[in-house]
Each structure stands twice: as C-alpha cells, then as structure tokens.
N, C-alpha and C positions, 0 to 999 in steps of 0.2 A: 243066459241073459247077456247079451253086448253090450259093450262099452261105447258110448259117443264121444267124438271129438270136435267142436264145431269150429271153421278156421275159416278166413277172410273178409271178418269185416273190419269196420274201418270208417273215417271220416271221408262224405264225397257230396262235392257240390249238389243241388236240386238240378236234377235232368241228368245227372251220371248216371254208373252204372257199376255194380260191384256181386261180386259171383262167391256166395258161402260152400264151403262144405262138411261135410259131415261123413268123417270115419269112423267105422265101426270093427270092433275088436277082433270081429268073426263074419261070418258068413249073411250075408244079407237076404239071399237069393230066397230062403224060403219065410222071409216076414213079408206077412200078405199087405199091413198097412204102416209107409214114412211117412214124419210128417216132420212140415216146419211151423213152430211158435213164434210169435215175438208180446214181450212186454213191453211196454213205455213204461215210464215213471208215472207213479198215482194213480194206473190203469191193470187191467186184470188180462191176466194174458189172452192171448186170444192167435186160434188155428188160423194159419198163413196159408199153406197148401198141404195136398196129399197125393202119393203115388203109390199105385196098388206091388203087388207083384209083378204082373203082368202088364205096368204101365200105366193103367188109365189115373188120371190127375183130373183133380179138383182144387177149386182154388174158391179164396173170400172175395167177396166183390171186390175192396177194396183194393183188391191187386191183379185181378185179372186183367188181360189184355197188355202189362208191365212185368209179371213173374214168371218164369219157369221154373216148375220142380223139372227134374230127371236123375236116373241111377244109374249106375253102373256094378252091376252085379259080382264083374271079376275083379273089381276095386274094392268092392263094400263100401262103396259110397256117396253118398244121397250127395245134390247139389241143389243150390237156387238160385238162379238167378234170376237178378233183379235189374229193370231196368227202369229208366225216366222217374228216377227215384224223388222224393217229394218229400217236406220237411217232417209231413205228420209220419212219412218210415220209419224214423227216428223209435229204435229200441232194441233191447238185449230180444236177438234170434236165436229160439233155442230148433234142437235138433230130438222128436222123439219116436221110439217104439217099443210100443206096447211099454212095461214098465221100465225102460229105461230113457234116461233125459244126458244129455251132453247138459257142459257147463257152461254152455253159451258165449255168442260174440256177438260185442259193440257195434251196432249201427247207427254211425248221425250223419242227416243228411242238413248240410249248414254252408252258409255262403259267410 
C-alpha cells in the first residue's frame, strides 16, 4: 500500500491556474486506477478526475474542458491541473488509490 502526498495548492484568483501533485511512496506504474477528490465545506466529497494505467482519463462535468489529470510513472506521480479556475473549486483536493488517501491540499479560488 503507498503513501500519498498531495502539494500545490493554494489561494488564486477566479480565472487562474494552479497544478497539484501527488507523490507516492512506491511505484505507481502498476495501479491500474488515480484519482483526484475534492471536498468543500458542508458538501460530501466528490471524484474530480481519473487516470488509468495506461492513460485513458475521465473527468466530472464540472471540470472538464478546465482540468487535466496526467502521471508520470518514473516519478510516481499523479498531477492535476487545473485551469480557469472558479470560486465553486474552492476545497480540500485529495489524492487517492485504491485504499490509500493523501492528506490533502487547500484550494481557494477568491478575489
């Protein structure tokens, strides 16, 4: 079971842009499904995007055509980014696979 670590987020204006990542303790290459989380406050969390082994990504409406997952396999580590970012993005990004969860990073998008 790997370890996640999720890093870069942060406070950015509505219409920025801000890129997470997520290291992992070991070897990534053979977990067939990443994914990214986010919770708001008062809301239940809810799947951002997913990236197979093999690449193929899936994303929530709510951020398609704005988000990219991508991995890098000789890093072990998932990325997201996010672009034309909007106030409702606003919430803790978590980082998961299979049973393990990173401890998540602050996202507020605020003017």
């Amino acid at each position: 079971q790997v370890q996640l670590v999720e890093s870069g987020g942060g406070l950015v204006q509505p219409g920025g842009s801000l890129r997470l990542s997520c290291a992992a303790s070991g070897s990534i290459s053979r977990i067939n499904y990443m994914h990214w989380y986010r919770q708001a406050p008062g809301k239940q969390r809810e799947l951002v995007a997913t990236i197979t082994s093999v690449g193929s990504t899936m994303y929530a409406d709510s951020v398609k055509g704005r988000f990219t997952i991508s991995r890098d396999n000789a890093k072990n580590t998932v990325y997201l980014q996010m672009n034309s970012l909007k106030p409702e993005d606003t919430a803790v990004y978590y980082c998961n696979a299979a049973s393990s969860w990173g401890q998540g990073t602050q996202v507020t998008v605020s003017s």
